[in-house]
mmCIF file of the N, C-alpha and C atoms, coordinates in Angstrom:
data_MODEL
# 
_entry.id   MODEL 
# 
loop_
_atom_site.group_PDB 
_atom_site.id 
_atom_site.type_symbol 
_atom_site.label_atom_id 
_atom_site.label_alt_id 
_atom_site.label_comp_id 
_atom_site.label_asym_id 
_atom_site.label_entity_id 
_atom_site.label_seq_id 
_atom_site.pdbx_PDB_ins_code 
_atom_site.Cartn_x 
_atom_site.Cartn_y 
_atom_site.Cartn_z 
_atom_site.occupancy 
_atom_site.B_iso_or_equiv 
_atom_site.pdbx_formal_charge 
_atom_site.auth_seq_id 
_atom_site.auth_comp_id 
_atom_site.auth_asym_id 
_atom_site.auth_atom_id 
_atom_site.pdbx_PDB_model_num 
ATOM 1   N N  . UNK A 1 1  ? 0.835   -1.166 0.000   1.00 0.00 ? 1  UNK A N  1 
ATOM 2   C CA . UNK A 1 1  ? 0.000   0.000  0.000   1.00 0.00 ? 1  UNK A CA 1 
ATOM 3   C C  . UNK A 1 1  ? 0.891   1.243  0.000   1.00 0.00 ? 1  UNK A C  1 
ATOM 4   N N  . UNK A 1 2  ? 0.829   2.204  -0.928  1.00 0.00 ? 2  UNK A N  1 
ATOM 5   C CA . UNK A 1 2  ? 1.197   3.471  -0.944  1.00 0.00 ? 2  UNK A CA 1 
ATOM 6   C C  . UNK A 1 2  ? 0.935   4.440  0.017   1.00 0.00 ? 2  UNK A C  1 
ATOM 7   N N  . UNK A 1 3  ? 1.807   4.944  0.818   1.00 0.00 ? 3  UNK A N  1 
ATOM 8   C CA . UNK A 1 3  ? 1.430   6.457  2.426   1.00 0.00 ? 3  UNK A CA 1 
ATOM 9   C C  . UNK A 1 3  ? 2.355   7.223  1.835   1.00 0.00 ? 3  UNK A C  1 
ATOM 10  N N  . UNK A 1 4  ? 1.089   7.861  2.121   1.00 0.00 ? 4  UNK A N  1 
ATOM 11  C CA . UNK A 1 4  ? 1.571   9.244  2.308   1.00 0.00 ? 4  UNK A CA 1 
ATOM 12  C C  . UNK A 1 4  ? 2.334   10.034 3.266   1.00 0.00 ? 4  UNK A C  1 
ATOM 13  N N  . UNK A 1 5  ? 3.427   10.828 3.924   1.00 0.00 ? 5  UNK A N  1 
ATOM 14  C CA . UNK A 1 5  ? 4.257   11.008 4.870   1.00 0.00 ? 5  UNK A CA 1 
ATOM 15  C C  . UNK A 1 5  ? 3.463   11.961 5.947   1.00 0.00 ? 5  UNK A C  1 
ATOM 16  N N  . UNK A 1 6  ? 2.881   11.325 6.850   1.00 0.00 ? 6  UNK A N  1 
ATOM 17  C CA . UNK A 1 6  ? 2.608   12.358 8.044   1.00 0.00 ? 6  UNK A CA 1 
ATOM 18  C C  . UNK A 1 6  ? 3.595   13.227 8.894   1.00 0.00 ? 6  UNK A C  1 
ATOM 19  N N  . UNK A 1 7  ? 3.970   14.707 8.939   1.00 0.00 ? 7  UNK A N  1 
ATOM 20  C CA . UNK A 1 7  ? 4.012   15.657 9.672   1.00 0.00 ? 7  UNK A CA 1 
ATOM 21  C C  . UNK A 1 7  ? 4.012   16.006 10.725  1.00 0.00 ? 7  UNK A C  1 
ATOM 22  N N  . UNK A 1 8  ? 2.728   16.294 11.333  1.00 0.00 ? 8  UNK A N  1 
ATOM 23  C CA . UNK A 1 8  ? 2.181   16.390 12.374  1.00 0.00 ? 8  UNK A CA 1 
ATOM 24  C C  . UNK A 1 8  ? 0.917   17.224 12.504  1.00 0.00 ? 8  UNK A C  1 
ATOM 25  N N  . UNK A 1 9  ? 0.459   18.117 13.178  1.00 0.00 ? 9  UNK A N  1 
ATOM 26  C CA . UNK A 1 9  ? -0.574  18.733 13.497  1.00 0.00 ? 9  UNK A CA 1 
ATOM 27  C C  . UNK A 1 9  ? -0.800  19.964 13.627  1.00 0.00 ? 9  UNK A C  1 
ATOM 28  N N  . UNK A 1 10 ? -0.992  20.967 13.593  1.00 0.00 ? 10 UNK A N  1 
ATOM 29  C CA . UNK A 1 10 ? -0.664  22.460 13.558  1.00 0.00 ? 10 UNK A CA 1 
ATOM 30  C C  . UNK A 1 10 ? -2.395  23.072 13.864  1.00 0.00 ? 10 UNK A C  1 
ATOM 31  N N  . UNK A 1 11 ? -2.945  24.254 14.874  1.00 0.00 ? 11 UNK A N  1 
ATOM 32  C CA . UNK A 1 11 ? -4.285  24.487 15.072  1.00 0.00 ? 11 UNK A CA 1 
ATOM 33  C C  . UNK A 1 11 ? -4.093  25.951 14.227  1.00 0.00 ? 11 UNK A C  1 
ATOM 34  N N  . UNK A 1 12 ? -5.457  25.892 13.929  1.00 0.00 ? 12 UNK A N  1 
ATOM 35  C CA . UNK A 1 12 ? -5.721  27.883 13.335  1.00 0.00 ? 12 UNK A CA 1 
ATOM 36  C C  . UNK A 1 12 ? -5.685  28.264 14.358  1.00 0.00 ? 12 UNK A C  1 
ATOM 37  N N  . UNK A 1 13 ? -5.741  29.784 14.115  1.00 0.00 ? 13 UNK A N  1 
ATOM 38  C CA . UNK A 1 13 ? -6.434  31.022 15.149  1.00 0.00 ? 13 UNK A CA 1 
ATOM 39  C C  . UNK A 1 13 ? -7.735  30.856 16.218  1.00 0.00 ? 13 UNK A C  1 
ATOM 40  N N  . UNK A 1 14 ? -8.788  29.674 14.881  1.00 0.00 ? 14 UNK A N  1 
ATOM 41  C CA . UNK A 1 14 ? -10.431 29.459 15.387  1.00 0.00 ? 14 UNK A CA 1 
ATOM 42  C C  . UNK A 1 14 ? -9.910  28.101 16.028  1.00 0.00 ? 14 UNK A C  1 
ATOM 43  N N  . UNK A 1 15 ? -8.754  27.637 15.981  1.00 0.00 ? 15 UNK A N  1 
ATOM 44  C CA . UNK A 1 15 ? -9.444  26.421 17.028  1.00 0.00 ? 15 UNK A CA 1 
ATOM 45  C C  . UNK A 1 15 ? -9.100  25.381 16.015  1.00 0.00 ? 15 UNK A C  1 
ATOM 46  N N  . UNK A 1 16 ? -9.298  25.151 15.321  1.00 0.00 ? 16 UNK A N  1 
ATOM 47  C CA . UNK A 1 16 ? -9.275  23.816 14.015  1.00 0.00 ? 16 UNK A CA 1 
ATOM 48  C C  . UNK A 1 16 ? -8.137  23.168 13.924  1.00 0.00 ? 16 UNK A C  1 
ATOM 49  N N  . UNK A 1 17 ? -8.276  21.975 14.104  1.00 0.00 ? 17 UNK A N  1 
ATOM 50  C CA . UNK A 1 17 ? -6.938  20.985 13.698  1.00 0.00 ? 17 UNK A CA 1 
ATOM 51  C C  . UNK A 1 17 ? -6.407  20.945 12.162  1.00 0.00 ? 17 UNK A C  1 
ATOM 52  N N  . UNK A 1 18 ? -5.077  21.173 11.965  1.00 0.00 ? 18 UNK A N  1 
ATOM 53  C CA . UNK A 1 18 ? -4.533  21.563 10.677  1.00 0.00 ? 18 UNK A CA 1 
ATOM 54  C C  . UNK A 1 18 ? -4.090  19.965 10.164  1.00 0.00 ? 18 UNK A C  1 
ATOM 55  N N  . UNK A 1 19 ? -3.827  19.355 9.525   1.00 0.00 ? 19 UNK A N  1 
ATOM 56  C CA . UNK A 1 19 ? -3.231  18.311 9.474   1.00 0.00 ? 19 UNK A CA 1 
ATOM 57  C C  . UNK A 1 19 ? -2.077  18.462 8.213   1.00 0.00 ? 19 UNK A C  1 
ATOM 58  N N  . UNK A 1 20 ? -0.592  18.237 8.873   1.00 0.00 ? 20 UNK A N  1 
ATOM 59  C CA . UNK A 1 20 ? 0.263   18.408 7.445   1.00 0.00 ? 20 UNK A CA 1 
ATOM 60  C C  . UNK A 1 20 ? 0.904   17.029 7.192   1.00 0.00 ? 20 UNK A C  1 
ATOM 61  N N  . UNK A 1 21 ? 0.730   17.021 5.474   1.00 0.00 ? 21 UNK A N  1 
ATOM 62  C CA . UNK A 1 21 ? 1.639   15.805 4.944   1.00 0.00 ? 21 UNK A CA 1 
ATOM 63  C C  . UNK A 1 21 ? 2.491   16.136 3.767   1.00 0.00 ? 21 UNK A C  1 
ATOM 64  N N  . UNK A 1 22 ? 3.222   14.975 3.554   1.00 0.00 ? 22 UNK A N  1 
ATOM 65  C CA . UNK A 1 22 ? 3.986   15.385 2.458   1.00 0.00 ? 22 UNK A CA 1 
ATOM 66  C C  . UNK A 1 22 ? 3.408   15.970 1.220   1.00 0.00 ? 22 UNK A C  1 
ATOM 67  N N  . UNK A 1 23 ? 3.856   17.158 -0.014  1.00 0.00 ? 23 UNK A N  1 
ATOM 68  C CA . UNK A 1 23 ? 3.365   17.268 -0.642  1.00 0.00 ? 23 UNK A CA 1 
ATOM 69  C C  . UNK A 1 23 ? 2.548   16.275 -1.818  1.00 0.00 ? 23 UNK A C  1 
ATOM 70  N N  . UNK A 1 24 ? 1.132   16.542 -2.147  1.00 0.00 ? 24 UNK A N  1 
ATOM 71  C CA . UNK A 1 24 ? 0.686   15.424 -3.368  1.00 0.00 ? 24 UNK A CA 1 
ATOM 72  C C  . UNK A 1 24 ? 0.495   16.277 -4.327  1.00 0.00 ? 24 UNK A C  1 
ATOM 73  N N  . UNK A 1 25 ? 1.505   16.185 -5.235  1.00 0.00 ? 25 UNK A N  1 
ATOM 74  C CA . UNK A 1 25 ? 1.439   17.114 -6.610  1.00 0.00 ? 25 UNK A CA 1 
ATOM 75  C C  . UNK A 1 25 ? 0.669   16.712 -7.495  1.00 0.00 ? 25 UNK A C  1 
ATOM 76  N N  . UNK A 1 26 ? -0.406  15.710 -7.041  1.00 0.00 ? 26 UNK A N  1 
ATOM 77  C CA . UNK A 1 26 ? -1.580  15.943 -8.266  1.00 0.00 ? 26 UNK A CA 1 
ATOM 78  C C  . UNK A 1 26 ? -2.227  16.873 -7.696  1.00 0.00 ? 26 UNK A C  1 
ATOM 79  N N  . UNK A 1 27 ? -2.685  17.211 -6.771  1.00 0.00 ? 27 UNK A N  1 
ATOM 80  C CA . UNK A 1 27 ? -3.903  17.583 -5.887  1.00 0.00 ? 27 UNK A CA 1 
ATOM 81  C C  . UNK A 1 27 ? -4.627  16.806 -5.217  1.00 0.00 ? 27 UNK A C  1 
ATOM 82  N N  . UNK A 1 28 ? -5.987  17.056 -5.261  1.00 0.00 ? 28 UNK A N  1 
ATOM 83  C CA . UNK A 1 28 ? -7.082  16.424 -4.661  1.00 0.00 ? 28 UNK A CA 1 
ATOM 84  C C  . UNK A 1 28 ? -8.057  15.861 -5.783  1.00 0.00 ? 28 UNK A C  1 
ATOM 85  N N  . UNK A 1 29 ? -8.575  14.853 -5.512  1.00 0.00 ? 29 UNK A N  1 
ATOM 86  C CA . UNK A 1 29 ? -9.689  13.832 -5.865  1.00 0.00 ? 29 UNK A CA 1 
ATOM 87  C C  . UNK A 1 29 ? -10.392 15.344 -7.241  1.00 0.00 ? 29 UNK A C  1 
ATOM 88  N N  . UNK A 1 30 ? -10.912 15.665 -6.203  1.00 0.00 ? 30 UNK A N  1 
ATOM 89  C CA . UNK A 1 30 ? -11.955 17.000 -6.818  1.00 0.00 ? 30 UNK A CA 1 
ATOM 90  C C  . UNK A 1 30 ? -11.350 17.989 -7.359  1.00 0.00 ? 30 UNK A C  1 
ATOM 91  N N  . UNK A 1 31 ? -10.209 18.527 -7.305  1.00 0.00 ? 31 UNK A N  1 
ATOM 92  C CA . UNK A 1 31 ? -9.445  19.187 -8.426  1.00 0.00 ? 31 UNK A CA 1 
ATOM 93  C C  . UNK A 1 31 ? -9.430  18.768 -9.941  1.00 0.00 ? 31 UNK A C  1 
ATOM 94  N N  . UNK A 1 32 ? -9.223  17.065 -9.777  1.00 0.00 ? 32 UNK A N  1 
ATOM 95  C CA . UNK A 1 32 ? -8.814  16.163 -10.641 1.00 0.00 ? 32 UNK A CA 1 
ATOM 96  C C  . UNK A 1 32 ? -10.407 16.017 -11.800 1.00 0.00 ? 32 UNK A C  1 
ATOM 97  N N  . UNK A 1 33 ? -11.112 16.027 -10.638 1.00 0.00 ? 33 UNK A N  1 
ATOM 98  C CA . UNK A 1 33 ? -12.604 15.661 -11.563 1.00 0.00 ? 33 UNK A CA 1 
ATOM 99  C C  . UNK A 1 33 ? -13.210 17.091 -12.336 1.00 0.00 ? 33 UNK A C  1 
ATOM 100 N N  . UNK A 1 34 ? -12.762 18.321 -11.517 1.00 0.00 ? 34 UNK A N  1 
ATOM 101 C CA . UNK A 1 34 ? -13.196 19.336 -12.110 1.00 0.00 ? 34 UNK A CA 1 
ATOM 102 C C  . UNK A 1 34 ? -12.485 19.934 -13.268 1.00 0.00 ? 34 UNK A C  1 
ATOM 103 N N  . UNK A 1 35 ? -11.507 19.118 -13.775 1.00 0.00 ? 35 UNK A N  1 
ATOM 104 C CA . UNK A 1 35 ? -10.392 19.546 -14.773 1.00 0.00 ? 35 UNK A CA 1 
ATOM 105 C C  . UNK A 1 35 ? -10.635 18.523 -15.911 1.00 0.00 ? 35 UNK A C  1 
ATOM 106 N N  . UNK A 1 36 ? -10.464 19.557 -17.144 1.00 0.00 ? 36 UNK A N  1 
ATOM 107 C CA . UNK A 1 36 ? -10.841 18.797 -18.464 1.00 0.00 ? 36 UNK A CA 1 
ATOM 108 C C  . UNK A 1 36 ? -10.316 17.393 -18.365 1.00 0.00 ? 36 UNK A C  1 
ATOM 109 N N  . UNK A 1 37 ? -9.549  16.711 -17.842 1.00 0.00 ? 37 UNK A N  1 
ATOM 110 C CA . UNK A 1 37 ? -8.267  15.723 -17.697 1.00 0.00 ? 37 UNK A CA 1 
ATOM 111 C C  . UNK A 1 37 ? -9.346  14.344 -17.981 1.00 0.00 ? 37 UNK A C  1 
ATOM 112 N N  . UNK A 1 38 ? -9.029  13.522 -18.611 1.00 0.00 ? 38 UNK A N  1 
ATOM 113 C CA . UNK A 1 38 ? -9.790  12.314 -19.179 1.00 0.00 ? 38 UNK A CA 1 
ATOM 114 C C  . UNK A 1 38 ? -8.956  11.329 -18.588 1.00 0.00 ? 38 UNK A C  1 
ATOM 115 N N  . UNK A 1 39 ? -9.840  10.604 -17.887 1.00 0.00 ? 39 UNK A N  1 
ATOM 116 C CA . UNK A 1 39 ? -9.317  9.672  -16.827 1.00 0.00 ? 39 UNK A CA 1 
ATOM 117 C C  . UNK A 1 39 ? -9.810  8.030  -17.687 1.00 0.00 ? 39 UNK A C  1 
ATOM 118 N N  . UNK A 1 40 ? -8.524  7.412  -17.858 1.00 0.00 ? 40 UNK A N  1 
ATOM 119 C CA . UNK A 1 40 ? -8.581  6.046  -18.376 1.00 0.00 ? 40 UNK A CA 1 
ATOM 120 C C  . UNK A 1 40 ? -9.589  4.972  -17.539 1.00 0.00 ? 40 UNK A C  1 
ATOM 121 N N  . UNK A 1 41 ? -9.834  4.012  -17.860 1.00 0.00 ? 41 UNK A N  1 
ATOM 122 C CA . UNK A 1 41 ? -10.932 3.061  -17.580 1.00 0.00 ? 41 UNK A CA 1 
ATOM 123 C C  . UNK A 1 41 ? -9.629  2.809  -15.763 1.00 0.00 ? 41 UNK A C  1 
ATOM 124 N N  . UNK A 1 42 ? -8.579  2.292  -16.867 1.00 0.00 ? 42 UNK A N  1 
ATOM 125 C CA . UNK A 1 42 ? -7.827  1.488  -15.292 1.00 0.00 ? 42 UNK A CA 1 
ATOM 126 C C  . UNK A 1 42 ? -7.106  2.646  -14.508 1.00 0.00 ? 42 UNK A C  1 
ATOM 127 N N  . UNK A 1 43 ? -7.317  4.229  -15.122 1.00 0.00 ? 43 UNK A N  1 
ATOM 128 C CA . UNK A 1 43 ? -6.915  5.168  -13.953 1.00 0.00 ? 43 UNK A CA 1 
ATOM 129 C C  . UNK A 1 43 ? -7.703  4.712  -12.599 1.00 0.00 ? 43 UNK A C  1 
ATOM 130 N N  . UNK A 1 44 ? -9.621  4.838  -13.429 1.00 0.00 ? 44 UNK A N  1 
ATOM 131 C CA . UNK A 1 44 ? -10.772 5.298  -12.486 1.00 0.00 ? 44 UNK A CA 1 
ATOM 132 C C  . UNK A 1 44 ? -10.351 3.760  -11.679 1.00 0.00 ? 44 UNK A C  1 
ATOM 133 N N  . UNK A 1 45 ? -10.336 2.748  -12.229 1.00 0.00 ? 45 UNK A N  1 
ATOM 134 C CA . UNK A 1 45 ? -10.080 1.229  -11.513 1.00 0.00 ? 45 UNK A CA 1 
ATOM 135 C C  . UNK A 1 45 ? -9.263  1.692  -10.538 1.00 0.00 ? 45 UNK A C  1 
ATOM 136 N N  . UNK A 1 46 ? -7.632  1.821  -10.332 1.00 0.00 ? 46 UNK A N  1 
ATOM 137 C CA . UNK A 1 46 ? -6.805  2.364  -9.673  1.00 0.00 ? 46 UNK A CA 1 
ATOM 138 C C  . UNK A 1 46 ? -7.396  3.264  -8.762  1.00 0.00 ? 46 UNK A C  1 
ATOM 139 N N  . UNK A 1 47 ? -7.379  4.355  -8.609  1.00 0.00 ? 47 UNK A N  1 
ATOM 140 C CA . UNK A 1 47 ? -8.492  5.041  -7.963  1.00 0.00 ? 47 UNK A CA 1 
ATOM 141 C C  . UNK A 1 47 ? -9.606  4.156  -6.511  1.00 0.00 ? 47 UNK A C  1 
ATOM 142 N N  . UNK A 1 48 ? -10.103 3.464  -7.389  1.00 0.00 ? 48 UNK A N  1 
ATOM 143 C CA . UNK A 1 48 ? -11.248 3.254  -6.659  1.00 0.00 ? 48 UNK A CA 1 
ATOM 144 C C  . UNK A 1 48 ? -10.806 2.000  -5.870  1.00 0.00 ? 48 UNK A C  1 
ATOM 145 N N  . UNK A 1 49 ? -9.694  1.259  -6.068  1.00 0.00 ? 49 UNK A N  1 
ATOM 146 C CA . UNK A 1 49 ? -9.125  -0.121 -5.764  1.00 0.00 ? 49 UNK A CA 1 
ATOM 147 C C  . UNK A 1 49 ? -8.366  0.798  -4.125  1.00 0.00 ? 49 UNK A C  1 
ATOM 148 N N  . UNK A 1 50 ? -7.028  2.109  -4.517  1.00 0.00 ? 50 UNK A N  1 
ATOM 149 C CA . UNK A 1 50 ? -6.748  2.524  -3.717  1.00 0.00 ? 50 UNK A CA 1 
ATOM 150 C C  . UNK A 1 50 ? -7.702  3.491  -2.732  1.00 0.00 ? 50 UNK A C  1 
ATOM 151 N N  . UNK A 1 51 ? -8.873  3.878  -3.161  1.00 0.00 ? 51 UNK A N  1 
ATOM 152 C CA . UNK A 1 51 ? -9.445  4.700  -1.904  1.00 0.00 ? 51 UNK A CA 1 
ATOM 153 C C  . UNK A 1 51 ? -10.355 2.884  -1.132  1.00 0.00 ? 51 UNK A C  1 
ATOM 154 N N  . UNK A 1 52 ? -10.778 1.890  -1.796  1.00 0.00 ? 52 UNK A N  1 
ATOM 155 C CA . UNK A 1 52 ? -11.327 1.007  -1.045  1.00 0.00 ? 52 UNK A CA 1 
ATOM 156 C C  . UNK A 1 52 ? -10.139 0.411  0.084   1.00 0.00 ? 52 UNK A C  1 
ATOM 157 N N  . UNK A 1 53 ? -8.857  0.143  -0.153  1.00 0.00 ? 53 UNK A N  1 
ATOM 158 C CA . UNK A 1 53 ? -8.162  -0.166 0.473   1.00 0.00 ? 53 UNK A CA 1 
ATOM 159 C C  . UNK A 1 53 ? -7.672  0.399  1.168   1.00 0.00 ? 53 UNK A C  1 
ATOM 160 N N  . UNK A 1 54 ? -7.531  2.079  1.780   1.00 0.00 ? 54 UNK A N  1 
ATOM 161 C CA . UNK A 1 54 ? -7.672  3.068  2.685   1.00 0.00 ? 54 UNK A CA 1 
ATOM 162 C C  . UNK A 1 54 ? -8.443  3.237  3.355   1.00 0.00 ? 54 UNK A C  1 
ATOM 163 N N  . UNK A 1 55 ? -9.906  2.489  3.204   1.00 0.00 ? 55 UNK A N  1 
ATOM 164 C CA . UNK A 1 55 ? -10.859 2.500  3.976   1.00 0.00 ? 55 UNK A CA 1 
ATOM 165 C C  . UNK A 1 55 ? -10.651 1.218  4.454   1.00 0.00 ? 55 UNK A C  1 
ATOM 166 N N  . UNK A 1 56 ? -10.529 0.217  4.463   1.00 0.00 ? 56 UNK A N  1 
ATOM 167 C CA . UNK A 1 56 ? -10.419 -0.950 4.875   1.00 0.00 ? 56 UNK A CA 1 
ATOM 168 C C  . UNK A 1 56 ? -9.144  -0.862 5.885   1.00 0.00 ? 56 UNK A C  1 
ATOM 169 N N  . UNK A 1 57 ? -8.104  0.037  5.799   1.00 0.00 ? 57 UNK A N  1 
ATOM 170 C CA . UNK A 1 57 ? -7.154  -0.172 6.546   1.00 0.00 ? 57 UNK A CA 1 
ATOM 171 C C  . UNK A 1 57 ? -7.485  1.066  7.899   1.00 0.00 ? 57 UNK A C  1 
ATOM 172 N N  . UNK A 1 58 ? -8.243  2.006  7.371   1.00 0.00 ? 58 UNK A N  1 
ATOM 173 C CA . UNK A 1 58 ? -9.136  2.654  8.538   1.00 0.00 ? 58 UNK A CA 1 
ATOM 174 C C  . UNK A 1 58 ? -9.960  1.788  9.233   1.00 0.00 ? 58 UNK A C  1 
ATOM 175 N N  . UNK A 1 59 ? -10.664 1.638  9.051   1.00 0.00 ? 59 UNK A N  1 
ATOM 176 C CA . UNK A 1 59 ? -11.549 0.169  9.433   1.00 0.00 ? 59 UNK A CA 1 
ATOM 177 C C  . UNK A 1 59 ? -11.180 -0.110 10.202  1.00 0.00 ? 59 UNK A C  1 
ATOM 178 N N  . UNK A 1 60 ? -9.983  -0.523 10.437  1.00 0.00 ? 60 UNK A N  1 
ATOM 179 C CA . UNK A 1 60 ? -9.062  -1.733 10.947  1.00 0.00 ? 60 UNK A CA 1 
ATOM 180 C C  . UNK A 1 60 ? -9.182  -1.138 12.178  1.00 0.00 ? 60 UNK A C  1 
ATOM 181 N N  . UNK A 1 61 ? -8.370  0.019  12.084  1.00 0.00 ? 61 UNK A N  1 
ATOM 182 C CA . UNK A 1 61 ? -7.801  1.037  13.376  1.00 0.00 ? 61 UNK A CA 1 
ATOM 183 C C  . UNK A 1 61 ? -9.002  1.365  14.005  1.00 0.00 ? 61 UNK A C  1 
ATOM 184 N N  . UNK A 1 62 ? -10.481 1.741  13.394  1.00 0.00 ? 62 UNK A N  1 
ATOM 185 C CA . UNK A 1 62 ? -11.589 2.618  14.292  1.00 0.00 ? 62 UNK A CA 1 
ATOM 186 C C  . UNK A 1 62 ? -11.290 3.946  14.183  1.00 0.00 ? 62 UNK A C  1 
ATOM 187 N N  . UNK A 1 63 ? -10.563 4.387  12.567  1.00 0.00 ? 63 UNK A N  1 
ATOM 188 C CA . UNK A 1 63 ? -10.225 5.911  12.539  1.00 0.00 ? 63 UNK A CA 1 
ATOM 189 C C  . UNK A 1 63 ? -10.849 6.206  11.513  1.00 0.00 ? 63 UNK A C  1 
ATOM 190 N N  . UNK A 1 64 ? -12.412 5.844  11.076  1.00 0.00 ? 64 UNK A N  1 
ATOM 191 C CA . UNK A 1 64 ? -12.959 6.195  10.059  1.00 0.00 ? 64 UNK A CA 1 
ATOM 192 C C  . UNK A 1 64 ? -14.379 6.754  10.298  1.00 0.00 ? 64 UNK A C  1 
ATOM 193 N N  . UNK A 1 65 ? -14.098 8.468  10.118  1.00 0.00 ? 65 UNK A N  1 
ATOM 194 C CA . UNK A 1 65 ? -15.444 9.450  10.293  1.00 0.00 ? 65 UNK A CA 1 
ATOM 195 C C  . UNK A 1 65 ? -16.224 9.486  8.826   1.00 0.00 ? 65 UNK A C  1 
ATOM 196 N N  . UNK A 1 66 ? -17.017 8.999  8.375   1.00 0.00 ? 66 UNK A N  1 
ATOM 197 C CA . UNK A 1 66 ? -17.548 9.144  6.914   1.00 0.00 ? 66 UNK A CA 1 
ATOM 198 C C  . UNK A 1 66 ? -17.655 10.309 6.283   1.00 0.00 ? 66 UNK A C  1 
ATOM 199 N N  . UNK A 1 67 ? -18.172 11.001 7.356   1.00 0.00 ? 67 UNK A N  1 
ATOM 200 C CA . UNK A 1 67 ? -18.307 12.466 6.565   1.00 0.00 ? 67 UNK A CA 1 
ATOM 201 C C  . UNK A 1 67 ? -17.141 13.024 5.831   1.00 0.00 ? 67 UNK A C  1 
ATOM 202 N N  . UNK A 1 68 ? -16.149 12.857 6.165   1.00 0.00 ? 68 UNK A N  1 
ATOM 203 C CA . UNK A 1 68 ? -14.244 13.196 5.782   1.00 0.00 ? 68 UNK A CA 1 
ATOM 204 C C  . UNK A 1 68 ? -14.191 12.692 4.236   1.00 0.00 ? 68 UNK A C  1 
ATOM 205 N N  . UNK A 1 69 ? -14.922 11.138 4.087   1.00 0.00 ? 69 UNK A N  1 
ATOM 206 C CA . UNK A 1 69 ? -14.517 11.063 2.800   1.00 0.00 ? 69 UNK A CA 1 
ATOM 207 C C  . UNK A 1 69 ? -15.009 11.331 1.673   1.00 0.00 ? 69 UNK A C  1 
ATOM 208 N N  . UNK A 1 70 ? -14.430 12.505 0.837   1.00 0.00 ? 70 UNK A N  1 
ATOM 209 C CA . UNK A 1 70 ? -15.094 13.096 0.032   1.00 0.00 ? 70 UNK A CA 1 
ATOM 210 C C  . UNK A 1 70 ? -13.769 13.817 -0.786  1.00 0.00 ? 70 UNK A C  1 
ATOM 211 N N  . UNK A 1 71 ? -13.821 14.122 -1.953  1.00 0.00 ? 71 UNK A N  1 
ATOM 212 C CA . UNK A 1 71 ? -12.651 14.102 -3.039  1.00 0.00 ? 71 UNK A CA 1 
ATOM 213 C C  . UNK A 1 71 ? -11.916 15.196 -2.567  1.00 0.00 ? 71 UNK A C  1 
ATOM 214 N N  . UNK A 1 72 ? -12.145 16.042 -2.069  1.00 0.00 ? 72 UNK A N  1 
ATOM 215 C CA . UNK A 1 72 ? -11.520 17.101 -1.330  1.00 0.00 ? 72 UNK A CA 1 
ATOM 216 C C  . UNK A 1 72 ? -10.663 16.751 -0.521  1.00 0.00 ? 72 UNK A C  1 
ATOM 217 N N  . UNK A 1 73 ? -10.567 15.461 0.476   1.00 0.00 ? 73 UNK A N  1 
ATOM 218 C CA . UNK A 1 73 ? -9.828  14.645 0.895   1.00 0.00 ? 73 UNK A CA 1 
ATOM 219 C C  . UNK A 1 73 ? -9.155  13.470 0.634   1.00 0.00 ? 73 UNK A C  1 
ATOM 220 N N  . UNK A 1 74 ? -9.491  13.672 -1.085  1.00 0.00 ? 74 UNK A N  1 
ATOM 221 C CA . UNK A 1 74 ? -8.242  12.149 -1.556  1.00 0.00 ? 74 UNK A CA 1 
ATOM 222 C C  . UNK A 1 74 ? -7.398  13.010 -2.094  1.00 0.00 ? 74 UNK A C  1 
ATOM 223 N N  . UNK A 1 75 ? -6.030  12.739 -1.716  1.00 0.00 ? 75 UNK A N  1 
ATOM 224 C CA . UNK A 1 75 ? -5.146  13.395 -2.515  1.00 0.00 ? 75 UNK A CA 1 
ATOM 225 C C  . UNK A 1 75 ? -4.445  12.424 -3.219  1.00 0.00 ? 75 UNK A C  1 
ATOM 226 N N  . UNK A 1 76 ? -3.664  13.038 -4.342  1.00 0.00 ? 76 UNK A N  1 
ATOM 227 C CA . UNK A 1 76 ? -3.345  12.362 -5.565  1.00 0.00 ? 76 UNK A CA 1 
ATOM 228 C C  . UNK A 1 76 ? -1.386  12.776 -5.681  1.00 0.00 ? 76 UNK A C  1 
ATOM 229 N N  . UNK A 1 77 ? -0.979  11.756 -5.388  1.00 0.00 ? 77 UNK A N  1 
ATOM 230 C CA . UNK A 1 77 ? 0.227   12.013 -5.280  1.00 0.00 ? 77 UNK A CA 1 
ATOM 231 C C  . UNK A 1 77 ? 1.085   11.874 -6.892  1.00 0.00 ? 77 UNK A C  1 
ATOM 232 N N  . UNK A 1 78 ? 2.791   11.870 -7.011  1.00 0.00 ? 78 UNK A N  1 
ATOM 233 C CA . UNK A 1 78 ? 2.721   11.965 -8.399  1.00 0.00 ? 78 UNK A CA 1 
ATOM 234 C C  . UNK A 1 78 ? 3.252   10.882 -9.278  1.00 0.00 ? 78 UNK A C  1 
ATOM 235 N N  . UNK A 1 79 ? 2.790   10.035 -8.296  1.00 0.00 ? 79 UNK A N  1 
ATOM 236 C CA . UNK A 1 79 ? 2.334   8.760  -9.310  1.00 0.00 ? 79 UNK A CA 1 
ATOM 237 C C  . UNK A 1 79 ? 1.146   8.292  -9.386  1.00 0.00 ? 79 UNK A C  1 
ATOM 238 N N  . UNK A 1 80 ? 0.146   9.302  -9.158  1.00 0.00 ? 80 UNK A N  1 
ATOM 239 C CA . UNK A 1 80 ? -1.066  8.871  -9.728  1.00 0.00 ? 80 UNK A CA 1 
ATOM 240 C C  . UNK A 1 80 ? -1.882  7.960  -8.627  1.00 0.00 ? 80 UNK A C  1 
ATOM 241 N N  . UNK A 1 81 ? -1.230  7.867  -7.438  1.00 0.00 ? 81 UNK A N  1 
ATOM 242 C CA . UNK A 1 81 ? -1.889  7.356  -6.678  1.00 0.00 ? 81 UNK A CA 1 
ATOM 243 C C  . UNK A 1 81 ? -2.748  7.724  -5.270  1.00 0.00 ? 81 UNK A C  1 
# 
């Protein structure tokens, strides 16, 4: 499984937990979908193989809030994963 490099934690001004990781030079999930960019049959496969297996390894731990997952929170590193 491909990780991403955790950081640590950093709060705003209001209070909010910041969360920093290594850079993902694709962006996010939803950057990706809102951009002309034509996504291959086995990109979207890929994709959907690695966000099921991020949830399954959340799962595991008891660190999975549903509301969180949403393309704004998949990031896309630069291999496409």
């Amino acid at each position: 499984m491909l990780q991403v490099t955790f950081y640590g934690v950093c709060t705003s001004t209001a209070g909010d937990l910041q969360l920093v990781f290594e850079l993902c030079a694709k962006g996010s999930m939803r950057s990706l979908l809102q951009s002309s960019a034509e996504l291959a049959c086995d990109q979207r496969l890929q994709f959907a193989t690695d966000i099921a297996s991020a949830m399954k390894y959340l799962h595991g731990l008891d660190l999975v809030d549903h509301r969180h997952v949403k393309s704004d929170n998949v990031l896309i590193c630069g291999e496409g994963h």
